[in-house]
Backbone as CSV, one residue per row, in Angstrom:
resi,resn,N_x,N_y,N_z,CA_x,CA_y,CA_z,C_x,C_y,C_z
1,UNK,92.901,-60.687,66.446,94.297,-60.995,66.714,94.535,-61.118,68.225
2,UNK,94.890,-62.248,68.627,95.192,-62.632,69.893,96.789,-61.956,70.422
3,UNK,96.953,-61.152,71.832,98.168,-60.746,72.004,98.818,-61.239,73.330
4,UNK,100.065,-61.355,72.749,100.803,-62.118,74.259,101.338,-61.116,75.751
5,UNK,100.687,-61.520,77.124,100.972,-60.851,78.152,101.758,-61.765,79.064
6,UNK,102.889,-60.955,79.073,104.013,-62.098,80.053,103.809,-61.287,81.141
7,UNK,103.209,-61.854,82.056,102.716,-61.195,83.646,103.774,-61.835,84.648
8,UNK,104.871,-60.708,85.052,105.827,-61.541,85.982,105.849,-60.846,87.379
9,UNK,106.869,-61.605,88.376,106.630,-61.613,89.638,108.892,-60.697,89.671
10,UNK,108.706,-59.646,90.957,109.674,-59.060,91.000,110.628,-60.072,91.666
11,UNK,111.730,-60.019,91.982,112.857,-61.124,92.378,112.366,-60.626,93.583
12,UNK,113.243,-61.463,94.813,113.503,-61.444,95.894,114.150,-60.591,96.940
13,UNK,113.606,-59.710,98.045,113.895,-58.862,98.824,114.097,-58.948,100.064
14,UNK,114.613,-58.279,100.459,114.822,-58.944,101.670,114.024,-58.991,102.728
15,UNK,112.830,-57.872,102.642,110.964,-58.357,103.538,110.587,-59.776,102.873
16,UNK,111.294,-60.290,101.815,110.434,-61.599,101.760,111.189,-62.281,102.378
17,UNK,112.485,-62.295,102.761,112.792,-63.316,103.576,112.569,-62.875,104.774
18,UNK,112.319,-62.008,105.314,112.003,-61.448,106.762,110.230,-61.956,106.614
19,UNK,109.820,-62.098,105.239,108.249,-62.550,105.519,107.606,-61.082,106.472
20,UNK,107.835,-59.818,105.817,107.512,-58.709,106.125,106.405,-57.893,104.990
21,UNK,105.790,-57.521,105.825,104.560,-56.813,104.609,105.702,-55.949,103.737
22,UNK,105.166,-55.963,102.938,106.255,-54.991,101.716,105.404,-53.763,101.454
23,UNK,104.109,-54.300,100.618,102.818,-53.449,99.802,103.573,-52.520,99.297
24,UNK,103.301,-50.960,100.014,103.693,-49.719,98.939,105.269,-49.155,99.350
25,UNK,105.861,-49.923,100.276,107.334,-49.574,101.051,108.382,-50.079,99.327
26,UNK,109.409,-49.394,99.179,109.835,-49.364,97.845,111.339,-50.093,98.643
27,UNK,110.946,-51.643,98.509,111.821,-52.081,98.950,112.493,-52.991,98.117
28,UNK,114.031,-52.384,97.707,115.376,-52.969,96.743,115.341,-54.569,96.628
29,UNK,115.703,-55.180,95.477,115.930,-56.421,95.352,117.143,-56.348,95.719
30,UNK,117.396,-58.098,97.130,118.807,-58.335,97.286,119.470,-59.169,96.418
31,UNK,121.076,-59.378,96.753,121.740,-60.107,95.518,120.887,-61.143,95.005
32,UNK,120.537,-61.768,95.848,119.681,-63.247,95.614,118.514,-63.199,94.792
33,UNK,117.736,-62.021,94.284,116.739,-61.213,93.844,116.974,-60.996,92.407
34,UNK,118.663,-60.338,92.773,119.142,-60.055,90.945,119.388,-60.998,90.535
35,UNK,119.629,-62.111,91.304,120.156,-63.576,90.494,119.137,-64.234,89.975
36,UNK,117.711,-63.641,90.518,116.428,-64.510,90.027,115.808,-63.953,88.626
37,UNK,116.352,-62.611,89.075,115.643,-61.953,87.862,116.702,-62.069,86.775
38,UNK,117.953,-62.340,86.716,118.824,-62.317,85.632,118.178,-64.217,85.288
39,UNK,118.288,-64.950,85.927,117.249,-66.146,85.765,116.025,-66.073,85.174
40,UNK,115.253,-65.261,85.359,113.964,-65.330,84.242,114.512,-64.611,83.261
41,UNK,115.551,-63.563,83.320,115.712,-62.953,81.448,116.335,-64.035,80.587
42,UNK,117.079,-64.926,81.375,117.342,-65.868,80.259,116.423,-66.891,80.039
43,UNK,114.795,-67.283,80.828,114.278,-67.618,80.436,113.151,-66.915,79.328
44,UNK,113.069,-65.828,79.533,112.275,-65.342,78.465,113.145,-64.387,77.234
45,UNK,114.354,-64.836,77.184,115.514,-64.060,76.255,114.764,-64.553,75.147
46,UNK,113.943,-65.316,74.229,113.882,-65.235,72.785,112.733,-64.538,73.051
47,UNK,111.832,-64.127,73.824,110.580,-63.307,73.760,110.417,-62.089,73.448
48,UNK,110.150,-61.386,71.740,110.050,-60.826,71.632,109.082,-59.401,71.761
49,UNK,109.765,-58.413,73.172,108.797,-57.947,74.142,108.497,-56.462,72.915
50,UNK,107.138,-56.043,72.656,107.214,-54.442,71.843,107.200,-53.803,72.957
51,UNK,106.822,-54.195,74.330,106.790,-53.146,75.327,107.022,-53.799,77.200
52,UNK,107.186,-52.879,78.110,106.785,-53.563,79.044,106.381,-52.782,80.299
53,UNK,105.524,-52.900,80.495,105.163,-52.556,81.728,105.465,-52.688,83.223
54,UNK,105.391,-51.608,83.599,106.435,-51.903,85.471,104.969,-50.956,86.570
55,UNK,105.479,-51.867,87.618,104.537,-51.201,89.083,106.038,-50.566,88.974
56,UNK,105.809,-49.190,89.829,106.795,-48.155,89.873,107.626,-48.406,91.018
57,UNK,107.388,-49.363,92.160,108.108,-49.598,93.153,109.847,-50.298,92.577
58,UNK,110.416,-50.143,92.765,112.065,-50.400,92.580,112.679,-51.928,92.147
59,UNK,111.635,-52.906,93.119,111.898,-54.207,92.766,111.109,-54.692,91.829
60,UNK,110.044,-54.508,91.444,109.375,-54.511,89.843,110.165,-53.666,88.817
61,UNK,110.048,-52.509,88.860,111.111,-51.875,88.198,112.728,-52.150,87.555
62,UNK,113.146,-52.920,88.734,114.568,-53.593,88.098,114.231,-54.744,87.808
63,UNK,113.423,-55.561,88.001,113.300,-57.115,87.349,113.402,-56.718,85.703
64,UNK,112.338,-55.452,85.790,112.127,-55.450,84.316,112.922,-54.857,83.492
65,UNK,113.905,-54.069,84.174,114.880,-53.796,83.510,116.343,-55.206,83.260
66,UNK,116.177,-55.759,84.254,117.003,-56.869,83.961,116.276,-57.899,82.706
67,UNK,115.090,-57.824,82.738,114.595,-59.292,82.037,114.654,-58.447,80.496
68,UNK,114.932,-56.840,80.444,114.538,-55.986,79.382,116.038,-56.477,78.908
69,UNK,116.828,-56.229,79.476,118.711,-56.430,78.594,118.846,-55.260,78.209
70,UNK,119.027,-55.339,76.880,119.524,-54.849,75.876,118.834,-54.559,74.638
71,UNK,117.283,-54.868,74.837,116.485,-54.746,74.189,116.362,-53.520,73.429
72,UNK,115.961,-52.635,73.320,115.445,-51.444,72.527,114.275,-51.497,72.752
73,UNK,113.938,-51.186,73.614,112.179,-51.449,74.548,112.043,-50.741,75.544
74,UNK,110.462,-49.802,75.573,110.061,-49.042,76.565,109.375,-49.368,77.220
75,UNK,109.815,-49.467,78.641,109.233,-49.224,80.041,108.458,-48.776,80.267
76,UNK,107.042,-48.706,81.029,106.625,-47.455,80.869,106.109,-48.249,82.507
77,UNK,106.089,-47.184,83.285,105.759,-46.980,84.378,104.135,-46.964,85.021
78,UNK,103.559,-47.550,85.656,102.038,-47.933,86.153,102.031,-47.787,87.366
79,UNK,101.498,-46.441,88.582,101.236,-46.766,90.067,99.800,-47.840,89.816
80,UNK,99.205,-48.310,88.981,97.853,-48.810,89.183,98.527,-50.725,89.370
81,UNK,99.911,-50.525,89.284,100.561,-52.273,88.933,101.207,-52.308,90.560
82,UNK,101.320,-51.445,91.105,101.834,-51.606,92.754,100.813,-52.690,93.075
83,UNK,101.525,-53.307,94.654,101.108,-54.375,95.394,99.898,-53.471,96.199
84,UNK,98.872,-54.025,96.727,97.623,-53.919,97.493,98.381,-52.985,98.858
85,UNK,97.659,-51.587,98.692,97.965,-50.992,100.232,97.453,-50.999,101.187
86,UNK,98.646,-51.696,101.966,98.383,-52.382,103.204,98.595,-51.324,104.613
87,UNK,98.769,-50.323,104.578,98.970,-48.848,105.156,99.539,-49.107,106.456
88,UNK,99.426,-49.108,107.406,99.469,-49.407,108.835,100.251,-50.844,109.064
89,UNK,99.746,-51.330,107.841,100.578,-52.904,108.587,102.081,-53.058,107.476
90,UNK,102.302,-52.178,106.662,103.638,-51.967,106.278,104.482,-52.357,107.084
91,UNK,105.725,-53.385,107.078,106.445,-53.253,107.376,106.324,-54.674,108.826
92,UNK,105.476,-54.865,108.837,104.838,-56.184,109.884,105.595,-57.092,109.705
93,UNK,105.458,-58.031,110.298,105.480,-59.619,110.473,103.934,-59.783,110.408
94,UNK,103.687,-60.379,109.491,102.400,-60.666,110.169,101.908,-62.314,109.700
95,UNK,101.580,-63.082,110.801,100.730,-64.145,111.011,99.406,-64.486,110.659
96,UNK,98.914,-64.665,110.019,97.485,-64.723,109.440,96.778,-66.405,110.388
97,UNK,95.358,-66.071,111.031,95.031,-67.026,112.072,93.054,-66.750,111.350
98,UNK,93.130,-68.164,111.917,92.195,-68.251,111.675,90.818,-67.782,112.831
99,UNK,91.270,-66.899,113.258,90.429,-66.044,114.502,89.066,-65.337,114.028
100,UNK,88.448,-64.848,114.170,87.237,-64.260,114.304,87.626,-62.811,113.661
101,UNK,86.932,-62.571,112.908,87.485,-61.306,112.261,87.393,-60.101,113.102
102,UNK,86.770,-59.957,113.885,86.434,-59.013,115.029,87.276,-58.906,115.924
103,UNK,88.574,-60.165,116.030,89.447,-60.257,117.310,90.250,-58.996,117.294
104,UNK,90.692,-58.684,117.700,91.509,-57.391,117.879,92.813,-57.309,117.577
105,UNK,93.490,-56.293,116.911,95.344,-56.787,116.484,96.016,-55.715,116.794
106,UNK,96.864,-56.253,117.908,98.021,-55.068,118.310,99.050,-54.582,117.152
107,UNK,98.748,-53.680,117.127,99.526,-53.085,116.116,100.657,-52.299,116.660
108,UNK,100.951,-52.273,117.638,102.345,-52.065,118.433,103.186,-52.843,118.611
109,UNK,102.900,-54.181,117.981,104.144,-55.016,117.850,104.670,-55.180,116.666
110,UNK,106.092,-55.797,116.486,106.684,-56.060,115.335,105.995,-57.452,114.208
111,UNK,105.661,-58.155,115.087,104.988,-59.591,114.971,103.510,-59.401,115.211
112,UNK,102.555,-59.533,114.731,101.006,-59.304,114.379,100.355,-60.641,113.681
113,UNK,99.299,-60.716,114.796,98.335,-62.001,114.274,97.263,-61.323,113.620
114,UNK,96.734,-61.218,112.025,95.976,-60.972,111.382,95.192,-62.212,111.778
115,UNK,93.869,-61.694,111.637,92.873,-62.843,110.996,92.820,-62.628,109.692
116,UNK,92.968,-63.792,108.770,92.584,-63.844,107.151,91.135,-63.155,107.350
117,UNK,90.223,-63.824,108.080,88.799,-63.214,107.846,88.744,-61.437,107.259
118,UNK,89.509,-61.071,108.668,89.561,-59.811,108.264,90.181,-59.210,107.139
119,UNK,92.008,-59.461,106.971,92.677,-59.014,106.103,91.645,-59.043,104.574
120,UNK,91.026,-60.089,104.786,90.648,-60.595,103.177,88.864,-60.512,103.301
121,UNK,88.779,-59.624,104.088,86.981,-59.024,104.315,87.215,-58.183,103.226
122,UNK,86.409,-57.867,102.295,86.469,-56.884,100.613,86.280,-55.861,101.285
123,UNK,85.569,-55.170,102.464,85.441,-53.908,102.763,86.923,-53.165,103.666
124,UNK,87.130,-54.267,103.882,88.062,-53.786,105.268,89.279,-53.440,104.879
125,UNK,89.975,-52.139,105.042,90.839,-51.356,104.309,91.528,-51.207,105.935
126,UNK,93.047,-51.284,106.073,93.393,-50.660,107.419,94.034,-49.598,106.914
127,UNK,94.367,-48.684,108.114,94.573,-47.235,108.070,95.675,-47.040,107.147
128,UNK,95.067,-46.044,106.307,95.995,-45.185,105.163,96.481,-46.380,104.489
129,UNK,95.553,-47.216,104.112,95.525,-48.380,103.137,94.229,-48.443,102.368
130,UNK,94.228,-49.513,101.572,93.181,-49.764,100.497,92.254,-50.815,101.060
131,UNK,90.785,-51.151,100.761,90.374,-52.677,100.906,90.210,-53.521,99.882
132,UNK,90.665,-54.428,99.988,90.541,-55.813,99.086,89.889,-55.525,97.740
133,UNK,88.384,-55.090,97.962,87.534,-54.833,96.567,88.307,-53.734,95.900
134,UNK,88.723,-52.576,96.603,89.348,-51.654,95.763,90.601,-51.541,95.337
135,UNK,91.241,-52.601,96.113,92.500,-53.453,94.723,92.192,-54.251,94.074
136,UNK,91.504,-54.997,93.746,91.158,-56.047,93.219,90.588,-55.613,91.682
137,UNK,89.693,-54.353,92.089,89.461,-53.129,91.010,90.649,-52.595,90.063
138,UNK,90.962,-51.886,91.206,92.667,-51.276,90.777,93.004,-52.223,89.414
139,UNK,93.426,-53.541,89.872,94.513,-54.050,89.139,93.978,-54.512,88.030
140,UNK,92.445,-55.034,87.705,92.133,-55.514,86.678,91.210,-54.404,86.120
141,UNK,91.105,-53.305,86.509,91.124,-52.308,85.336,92.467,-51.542,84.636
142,UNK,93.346,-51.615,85.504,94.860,-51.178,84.553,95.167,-52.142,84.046
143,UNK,95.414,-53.393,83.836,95.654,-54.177,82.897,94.862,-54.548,81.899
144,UNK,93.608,-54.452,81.896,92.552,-54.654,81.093,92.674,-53.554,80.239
145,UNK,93.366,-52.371,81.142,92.857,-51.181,79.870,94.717,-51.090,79.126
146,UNK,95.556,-51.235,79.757,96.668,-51.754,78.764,96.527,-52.482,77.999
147,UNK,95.436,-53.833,77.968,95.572,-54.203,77.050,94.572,-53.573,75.823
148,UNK,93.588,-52.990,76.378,92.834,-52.251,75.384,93.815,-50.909,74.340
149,UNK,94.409,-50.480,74.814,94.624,-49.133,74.507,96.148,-49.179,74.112
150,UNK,96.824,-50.591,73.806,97.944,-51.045,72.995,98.004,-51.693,71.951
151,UNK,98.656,-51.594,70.808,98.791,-52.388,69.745,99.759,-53.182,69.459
152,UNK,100.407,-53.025,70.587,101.344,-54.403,70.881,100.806,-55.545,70.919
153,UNK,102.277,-56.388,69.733,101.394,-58.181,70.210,102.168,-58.681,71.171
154,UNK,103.210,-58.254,71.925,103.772,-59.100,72.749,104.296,-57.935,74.150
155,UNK,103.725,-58.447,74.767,103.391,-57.030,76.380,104.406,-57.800,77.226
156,UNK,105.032,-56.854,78.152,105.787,-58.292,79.452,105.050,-57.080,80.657
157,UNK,104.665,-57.281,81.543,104.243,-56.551,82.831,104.833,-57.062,83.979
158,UNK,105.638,-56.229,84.605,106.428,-56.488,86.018,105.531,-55.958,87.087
159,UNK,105.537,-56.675,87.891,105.101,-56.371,89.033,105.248,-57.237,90.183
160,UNK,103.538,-57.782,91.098,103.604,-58.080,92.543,102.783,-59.908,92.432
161,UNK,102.880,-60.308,93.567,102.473,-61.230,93.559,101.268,-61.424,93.874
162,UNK,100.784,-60.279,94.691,98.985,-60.314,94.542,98.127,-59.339,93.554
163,UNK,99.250,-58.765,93.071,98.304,-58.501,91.666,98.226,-59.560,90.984
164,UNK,98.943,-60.216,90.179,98.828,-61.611,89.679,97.758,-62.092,90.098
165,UNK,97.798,-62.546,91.389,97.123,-63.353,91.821,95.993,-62.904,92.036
166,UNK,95.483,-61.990,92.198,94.112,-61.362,91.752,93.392,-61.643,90.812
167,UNK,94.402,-60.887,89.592,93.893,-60.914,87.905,94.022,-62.083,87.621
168,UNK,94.703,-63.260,88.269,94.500,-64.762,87.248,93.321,-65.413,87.685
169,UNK,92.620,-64.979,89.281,92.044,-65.594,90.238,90.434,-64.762,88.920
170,UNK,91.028,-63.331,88.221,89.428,-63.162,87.674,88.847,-63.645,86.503
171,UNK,90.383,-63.771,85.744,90.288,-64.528,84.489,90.251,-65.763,84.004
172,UNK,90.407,-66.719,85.260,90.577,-67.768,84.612,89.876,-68.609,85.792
173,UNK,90.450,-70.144,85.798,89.839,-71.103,86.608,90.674,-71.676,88.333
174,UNK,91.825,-70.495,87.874,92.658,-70.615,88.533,92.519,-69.806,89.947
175,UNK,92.947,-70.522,91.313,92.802,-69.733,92.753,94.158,-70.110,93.699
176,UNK,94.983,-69.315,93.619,96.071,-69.170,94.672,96.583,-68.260,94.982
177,UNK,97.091,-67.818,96.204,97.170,-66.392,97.412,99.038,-66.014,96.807
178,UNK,100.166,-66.683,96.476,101.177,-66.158,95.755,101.838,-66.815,94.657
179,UNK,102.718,-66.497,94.480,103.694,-66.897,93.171,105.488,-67.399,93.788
180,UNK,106.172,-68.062,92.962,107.243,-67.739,93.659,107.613,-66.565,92.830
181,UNK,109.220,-66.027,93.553,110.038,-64.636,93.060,110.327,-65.231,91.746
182,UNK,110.030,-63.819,90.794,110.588,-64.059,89.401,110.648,-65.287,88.565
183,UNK,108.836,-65.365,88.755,108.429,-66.284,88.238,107.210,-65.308,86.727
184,UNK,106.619,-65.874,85.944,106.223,-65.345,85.282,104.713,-66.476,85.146
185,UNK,103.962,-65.509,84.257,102.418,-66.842,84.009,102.161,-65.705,82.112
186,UNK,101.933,-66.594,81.113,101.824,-66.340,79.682,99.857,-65.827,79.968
187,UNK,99.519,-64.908,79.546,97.986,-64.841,79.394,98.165,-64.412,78.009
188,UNK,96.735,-64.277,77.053,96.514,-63.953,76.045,94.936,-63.301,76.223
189,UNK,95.058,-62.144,75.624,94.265,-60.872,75.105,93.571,-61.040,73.809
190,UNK,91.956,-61.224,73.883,91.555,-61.172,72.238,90.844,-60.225,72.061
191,UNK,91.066,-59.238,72.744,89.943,-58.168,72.265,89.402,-58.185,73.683
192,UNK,88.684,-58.901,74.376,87.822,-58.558,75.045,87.867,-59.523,76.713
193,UNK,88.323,-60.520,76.327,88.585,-61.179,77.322,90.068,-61.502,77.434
194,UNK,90.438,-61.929,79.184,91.973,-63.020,79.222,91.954,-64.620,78.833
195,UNK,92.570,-65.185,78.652,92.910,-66.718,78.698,94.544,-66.903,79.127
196,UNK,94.103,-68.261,79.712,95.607,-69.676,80.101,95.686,-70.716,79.174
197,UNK,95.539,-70.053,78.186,96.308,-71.673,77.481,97.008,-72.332,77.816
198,UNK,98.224,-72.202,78.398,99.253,-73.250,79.096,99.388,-72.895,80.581
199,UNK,98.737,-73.275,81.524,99.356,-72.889,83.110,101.109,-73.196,82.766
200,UNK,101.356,-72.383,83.493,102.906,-72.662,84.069,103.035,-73.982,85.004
201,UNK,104.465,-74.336,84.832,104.381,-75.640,86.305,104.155,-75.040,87.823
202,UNK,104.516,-73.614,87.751,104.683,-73.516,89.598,103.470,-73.239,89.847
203,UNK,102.112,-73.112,88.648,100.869,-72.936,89.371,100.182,-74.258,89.194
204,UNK,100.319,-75.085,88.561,100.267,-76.516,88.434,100.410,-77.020,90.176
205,UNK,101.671,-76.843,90.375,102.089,-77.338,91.723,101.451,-76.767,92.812
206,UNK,100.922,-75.527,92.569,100.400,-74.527,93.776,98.400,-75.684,94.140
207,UNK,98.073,-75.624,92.764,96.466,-76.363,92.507,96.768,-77.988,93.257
208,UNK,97.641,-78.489,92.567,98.058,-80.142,93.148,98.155,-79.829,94.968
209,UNK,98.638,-79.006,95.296,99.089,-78.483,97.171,97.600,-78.553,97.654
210,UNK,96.697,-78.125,96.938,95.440,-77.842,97.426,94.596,-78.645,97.190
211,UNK,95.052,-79.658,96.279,93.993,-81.116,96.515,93.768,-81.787,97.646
């Protein structure tokens, strides 16, 4: 028996329009945020959810209570569904350059030039943060084992945009770095593996960007 996982993205905050590291900072969806997420509950209003899963940070948390309604449906709370900790660079601006991973990054400013090399080196964890391989771990063993250890056929999971983008980047054929806000992607669970039967359009559009 094949089971349905509605894997969605939290609305809009106001570090995303500041384009500010968010990661483990428990930062509120603004009005513009609740309007996105009351926007995906009426897109997934006939989806009948048995359960749903939330990263415990506040703006995952209320998406899913907005996209939940009125349901008669339990929440259940996951620190393993939080965004990648980014420790030290919480709260940044940060610029991603195509520099030498070795270049050096002031971290006394508000505005910070990452090198991708580095940020996205699998070992390289910055202070009182995680590295790449050991989120990447993180997220597709808590969802893998939700889906093991439920008998639900129809799951909704709130969360981040690089968890997503992790777990679709392991399961499938698919490779892109975000999502937009309170957007969602359908996977299916058979026991043992994920599948995309239908990409969504906004990852359609993300693959076409990169031709």
């Amino acid at each position: 028996m094949k089971q349905d996982f509605y894997i969605f993205r939290h609305g809009q905050t106001d570090y995303n329009v500041e384009k500010r590291v968010q990661s483990f900072l428990d930062i509120p969806l603004n009005s513009n945020g609740i309007t996105q997420a009351q926007a995906l509950a009426k897109n997934l209003s006939n989806v009948q959810f048995d359960c749903i899963y939330s990263s415990t940070l506040s703006r995952a948390l209320d998406t899913a209570k907005i996209v939940l309604g009125d349901r008669k449906v339990k929440i259940i709370t996951d620190p393993g569904l939080r965004e990648r900790n980014l420790g030290v660079l919480c709260g940044k601006i940060m610029n991603l350059t195509d520099a030498p991973a070795d270049t050096p990054v002031d971290l006394t400013k508000e505005k910070i030039d990452m090198p991708a090399a580095l940020l996205f080196n699998g070992d390289y964890a910055p202070e009182n943060g995680e590295s790449d391989n050991v989120f990447v771990q993180r997220v597709c063993d808590t969802i893998t084992n939700i889906a093991k250890n439920t008998d639900a056929n129809t799951v909704g999971i709130a969360t981040h945009a690089g968890v997503i983008s992790v777990f679709v980047r392991r399961f499938t054929k698919f490779n892109f770095s975000s999502m937009p806000n309170a957007e969602y992607i359908k996977l299916q669970w058979d026991g043992k593996n994920f599948s995309l039967p239908e990409p969504p359009d906004w990852l359609l559009k993300t693959q076409s960007r990169q031709k």
